[in-house]
Structure formats: structure tokens, C-alpha cells
N, C-alpha and C positions, 0 to 999 in steps of 0.2 A: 185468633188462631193463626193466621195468617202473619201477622207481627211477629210472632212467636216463634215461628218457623223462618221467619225472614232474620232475625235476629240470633237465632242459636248457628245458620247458615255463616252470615257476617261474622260471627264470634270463633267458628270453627277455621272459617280462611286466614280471618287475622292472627290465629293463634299459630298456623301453620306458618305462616308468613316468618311472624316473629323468628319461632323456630330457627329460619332457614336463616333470616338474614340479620335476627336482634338479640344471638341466643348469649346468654353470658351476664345480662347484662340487669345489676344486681349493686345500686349503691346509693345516694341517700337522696332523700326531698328537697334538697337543696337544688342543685343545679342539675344532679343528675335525674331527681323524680320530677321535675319539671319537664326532663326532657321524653321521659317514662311515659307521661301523662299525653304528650305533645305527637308522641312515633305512636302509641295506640290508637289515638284520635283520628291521624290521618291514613292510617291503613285498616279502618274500620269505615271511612268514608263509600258512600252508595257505589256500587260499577256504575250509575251515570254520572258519576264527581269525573272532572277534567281527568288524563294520566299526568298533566304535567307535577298534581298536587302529590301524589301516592310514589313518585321512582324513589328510590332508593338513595339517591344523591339529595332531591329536595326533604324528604322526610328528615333529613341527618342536617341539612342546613336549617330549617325551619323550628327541629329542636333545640338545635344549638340557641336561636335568635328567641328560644321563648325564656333566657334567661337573663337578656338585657334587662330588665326594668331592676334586677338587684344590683345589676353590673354598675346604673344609673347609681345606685346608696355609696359605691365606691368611693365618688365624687365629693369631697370634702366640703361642708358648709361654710368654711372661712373665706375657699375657693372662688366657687360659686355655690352662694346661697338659694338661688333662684330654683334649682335645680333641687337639692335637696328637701327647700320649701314647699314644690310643687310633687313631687314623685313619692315621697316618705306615704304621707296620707292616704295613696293609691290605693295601697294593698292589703286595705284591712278596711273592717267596719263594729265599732263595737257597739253590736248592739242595743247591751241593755243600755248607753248611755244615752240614746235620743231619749229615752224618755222622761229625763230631765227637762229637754226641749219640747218638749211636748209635743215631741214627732214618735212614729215610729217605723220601720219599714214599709210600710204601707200606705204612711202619709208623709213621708218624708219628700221634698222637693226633687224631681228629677234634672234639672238642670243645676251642673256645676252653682254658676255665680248664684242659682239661685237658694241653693242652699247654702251657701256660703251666710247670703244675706239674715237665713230666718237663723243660724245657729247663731251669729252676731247679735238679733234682735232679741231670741230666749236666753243668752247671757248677759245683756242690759238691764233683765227687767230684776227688780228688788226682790223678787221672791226666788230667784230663781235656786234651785238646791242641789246642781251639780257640782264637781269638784274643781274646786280653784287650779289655776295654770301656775307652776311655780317655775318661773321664765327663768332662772340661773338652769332648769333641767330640760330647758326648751329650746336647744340650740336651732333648729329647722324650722322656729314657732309655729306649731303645727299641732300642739295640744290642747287646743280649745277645740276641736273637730274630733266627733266620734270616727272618722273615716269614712272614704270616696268611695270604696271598691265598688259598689253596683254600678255608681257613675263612672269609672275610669273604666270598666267592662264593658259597658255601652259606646261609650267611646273610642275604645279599642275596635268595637265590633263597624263600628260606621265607617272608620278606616278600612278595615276591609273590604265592605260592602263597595268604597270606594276605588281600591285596588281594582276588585274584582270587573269593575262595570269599565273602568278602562280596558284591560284584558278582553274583554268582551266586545264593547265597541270596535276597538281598533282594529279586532278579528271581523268586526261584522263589517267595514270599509271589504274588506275583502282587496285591499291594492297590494300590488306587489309593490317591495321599500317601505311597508312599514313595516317589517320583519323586528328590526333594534329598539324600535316602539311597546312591539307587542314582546317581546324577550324581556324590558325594562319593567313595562307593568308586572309582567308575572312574579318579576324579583319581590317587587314592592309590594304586591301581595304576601309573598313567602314571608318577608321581614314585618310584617303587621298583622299576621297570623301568628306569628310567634309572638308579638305583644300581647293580644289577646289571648292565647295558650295562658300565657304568665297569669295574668288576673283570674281567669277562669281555676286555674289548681292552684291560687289561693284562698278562693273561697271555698275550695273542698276541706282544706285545710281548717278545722275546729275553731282551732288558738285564733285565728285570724277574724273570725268574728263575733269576739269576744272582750271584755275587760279584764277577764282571768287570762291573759295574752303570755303572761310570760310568771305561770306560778297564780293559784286563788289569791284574793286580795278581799279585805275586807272580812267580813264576818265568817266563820268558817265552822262550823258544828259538825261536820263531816271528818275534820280533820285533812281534807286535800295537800297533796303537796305544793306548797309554796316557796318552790324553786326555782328561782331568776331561770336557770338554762334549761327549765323544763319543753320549753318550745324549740329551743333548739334542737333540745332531744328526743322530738317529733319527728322534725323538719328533716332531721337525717340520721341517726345514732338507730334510732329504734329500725329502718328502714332496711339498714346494714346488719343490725341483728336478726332480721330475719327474712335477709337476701331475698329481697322483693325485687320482683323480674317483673317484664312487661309480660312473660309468660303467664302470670300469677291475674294479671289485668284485665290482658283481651278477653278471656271467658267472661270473667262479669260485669264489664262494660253494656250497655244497653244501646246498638246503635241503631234501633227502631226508634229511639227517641227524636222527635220531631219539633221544632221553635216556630211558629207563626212569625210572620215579620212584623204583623201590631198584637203581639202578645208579647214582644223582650222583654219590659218589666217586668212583668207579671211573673216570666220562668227565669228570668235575673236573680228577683228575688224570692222565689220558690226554692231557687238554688239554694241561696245563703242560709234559706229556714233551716233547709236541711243538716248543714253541716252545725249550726248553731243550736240546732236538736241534738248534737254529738257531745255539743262540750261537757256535760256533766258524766256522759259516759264514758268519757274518756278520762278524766279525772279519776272516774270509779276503777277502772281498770290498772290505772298506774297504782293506789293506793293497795289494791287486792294481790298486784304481782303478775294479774293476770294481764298486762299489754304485753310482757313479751314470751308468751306461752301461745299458743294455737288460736285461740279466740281474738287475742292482741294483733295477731298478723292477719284475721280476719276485717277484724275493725278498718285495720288502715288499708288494706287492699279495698275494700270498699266504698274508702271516702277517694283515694286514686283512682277506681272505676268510673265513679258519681263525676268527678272532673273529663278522664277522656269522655262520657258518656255527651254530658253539655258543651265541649269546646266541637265533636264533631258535629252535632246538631245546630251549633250558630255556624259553622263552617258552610253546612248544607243550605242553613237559611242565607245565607250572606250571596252566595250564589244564587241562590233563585230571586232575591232580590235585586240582584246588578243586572237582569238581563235588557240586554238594550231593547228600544223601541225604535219604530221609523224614524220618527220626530227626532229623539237622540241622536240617530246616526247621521242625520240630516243636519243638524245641528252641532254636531263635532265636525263635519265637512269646513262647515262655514267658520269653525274656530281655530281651527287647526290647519286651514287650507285644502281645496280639493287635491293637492297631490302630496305626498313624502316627502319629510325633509329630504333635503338636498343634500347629501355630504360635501366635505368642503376640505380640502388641505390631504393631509395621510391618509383620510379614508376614503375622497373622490381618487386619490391614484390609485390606491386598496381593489377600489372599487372599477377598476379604469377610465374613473371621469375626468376632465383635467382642472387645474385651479383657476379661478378668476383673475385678469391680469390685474397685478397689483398697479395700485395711483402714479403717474407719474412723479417723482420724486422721493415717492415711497422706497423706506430701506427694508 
């Protein structure tokens, strides 16, 4: 009962909020629902989340930064491959293919390299009966991987946690002069919230955890459409037809929802079930006509809810994870030095300190 009420509370201010200060704003899942996903999130955050996370200037930086990891796809593979190689795989997980590997969400390895290792060792073996890599279509080579997304979300999320615990220590020194310290970390925070924003309304995203990614593939008795730019026409086309606002969001958003700090798996991938629960129904809706009617604008306002709902619950967990201890604080003294940097040059005069006399002979 109490959730319940604590929740329709949180959904009623953010919707006012939005109102006042997010009204208008109505364009596709691309850059702009990411950023959709990213301003609901944070001004749905508890009254004891920081103020620095909820102003008005960081919400608008924070969702701007939740679109770098596509910004990363920019980057040409000829360029830098490395880049490409590593970020492509990020943002999706297709499902039904671990089970070729004889993984499945469930059992699949939580450590990067180390599923790297078991998808390499279930493509080795002579039996194995997933589908061949045809490397002229594999520029990023990056097609023998079902996809990272739970792990680059987790990864996403430890950064933060790491952000955050700076911010927090450095507050907890409690010195005057580490002002530019504790202003830095917060940035660094802002810009690794908005990574993790990114992965998190991907996985809300259907297409994304899927092999039917871009159009049904394979055997098709339903008749589905099997249209390369059906995912694009997800991702934003469908969004724009039916001017989907953060107003549309904040009401159904759930920001009672709560993450354990040793439970992320477990709601990582609880998350992705969900949205992988969608795919066939969203299929079904484009076939029937009914995605872009009333029920269509339902669907996707829900799976945009389901993303702000989980990016501000790892936000909340990530915080209460970083909070420092004695022993931390005692322990960043001794690494960091008992006192503040020292400024040096434009910022000791800035500052009215004076500079170090330079070596003799120094020019």
C-alpha cells in the first residue's frame, strides 16, 4: 500500500515537473527517446537522491551524454576498428541464439572475457548448429557473439557506482580546496549515467533482444514483416507518429522499484526477459495495423516506462552503494594526500597564491 502511494506521489510531481519544464517534447527513440527515457529517470529519483543529480541544467546534460555510445557507431571501422569491434556488440543481446551455445540467460557467463571464451569454445565444437559468420558481412567482426548488453549494463553501472563513491568521499574529507575535486567527480558521474541510461533503453527496446532485429528471419508462419528498416521504424518513426512525450512516461513509470546491490543480475536480466517477452507482440501489432492506433502508443510508452523505471532504480542503487566508510576515507587521505591539491600557475594567481620560482636557468 505504501509503495503504491509512494509511487503514484513520485509520478504525480514528475509529471508536473515535466510539465513545467520538459513540455513539447515529442520526437523519436533514437537520440531523442533516449534522452526521454534518461529526464524521466532522473526527476523521478527519491527526495533523498543528491540535488546536484535532478537541476534542470544536469538532467539536460546527462541526457544529452545518454547518446554517446551510438555517437561511438559514428566512428568508422577502417578508422578505428578497435572501437567499432568493441561497442557494436554493446547494445543488444539476441537471445534465442545462446542457445546454440548452450548458454542461456541465465547461465550464460557474467564476466566479459569470460564469455567471450565459452562463445568461442561452443563454436569450436563439431556439433555445434548455429549460424555460420559470413566475414565479407562482418566488417566490426563481431558476428559470432549473440551480444554483450547485460554485461556492458553492468559495466556501465560499476562506473557509476565508481563516480559516485568519489563524490562522496571527497565530500566526506570534508576540506576546504577540494571544491574542483568534488565539482569533477560529479561531472564524471553525470557522463557515466548517461552511459548507462544508453544500455538500460536498449534493453527496453524489443528489436534489441532479439534475432528478429531488424525484420522476422527464418521460418515465418505468421506471416511477420520482414522489413530491414522495421527497427528503425521502432526506434523513431513510430515515436513521431504518435508524439510520445516524457508527459506520456512519467505516469507509468514505476519509481518504487527498487535493485539490491547483490541482486543486478538477477534484475539485469529480469529486465531484458521482459522486453524479449514483447517481441512477438510487437510483431503482432505491426502486422494487424494496430502499432500505430491507440493500443501501438500503449505498447511503446510502456516499454519507455519499463527503461526510465530500471535506469532510476540502478541510479538509486549505485548511490547507496558508493557510500564511503571510515576506512575509505582514511584511506583516500593517505592516497591522495592529507591536504588539496595545490594549484599552480593561472589558478594559484586565480586563487591569490603565488607560483613556485622557476630553476635557475629555466626559460
Amino acid at each position: 500500500m505504501q509503495n503504491g502511494i509512494r509511487r503514484a506521489l513520485r509520478g504525480l510531481a514528475v509529471g508536473v515537473a515535466i510539465l513545467i519544464v520538459g513540455a513539447g517534447s515529442a520526437t523519436a527513440w533514437d537520440g531523442a527517446g533516449h534522452r526521454m527515457i534518461t529526464r524521466v529517470a532522473l526527476r523521478g529519483l527519491d527526495e533523498s537522491m543528491p540535488a546536484w543529480l535532478k537541476d534542470d541544467a544536469s538532467v539536460l546534460a546527462i541526457a544529452d551524454q545518454s547518446q554517446t555510445p551510438d555517437r561511438w557507431r559514428g566512428v568508422s571501422a577502417q578508422r578505428v576498428p578497435q572501437l567499432k569491434h568493441l561497442n557494436d556488440p554493446d547494445h543488444y543481446l539476441d537471445v534465442e541464439d545462446l542457445e546454440a551455445m548452450g548458454m542461456s540467460l541465465r547461465t550464460m557467463p557474467i564476466l566479459r572475457h569470460e564469455y567471450v571464451r565459452a562463445v568461442a569454445a561452443a563454436r569450436a565444437k563439431p556439433e555445434f548448429a548455429g549460424e555460420p559468420v559470413d566475414p565479407k558481412k562482418d566488417m566490426a567482426k563481431t558476428n559470432e557473439y549473440p551480444g554483450f548488453l547485460p554485461i556492458s549494463t553492468l559495466e556501465a553501472y560499476g562506473k557509476v557506482v565508481s563516480a559516485f563513491k568519489m563524490v562522496r568521499q571527497f565530500e566526506g574529507l570534508n576540506q576546504s580546496g577540494r571544491e574542483p575535486q568534488i565539482e569533477a567527480a560529479k561531472w564524471n558521474a553525470r557522463i557515466h549515467i548517461g552511459l548507462l541510461s544508453h544500455f538500460v533503453g536498449d534493453t527496453a527496446q524489443p528489436l534489441h533482444t532479439t534475432k528478429h532485429h531488424h525484420g522476422w528471419v527464418g521460418e515465418n508462419p505468421n506471416g511477420y514483416t520482414t522489413d530491414y528498416g522495421f527497427h528503425r521504424y521502432i526506434d523513431g518513426e513510430i515515436l513521431r507518429i504518435h508524439r510520445i512525450a516524457d508527459t506520456d512516461i512519467a505516469p507509468k513509470s514505476d519509481f518504487a522499484r527498487a535493485i539490491a546491490a547483490d541482486d543486478l543480475w538477477e534484475q539485469t536480466a529480469q529486465h531484458i526477459e521482459r522486453s524479449f517477452k514483447e517481441v512477438e507482440p510487437l510483431y503482432k501489432l505491426k502486422k494487424s495495423g494496430d502499432l500505430e492506433q491507440a493500443v501501438g502508443k500503449a505498447f511503446i510508452v510502456e516499454r519507455l516506462a519499463d527503461a526510465s523505471s530500471q535506469l532510476s532504480a540502478m541510479i538509486e542503487a549505485a548511490w547507496a552503494e558508493a557510500a564511503p566508510t571510515p576506512k575509505e576515507l582514511q584511506d583516500l587521505k593517505g592516497f591522495e594526500g592529507d591536504r588539496p591539491p595545490t594549484p599552480t600557475g593561472d589558478a594559484a594567481a586565480a586563487a591569490g597564491g603565488t607560483q613556485p620560482a622557476a630553476p635557475t636557468g629555466a626559460k
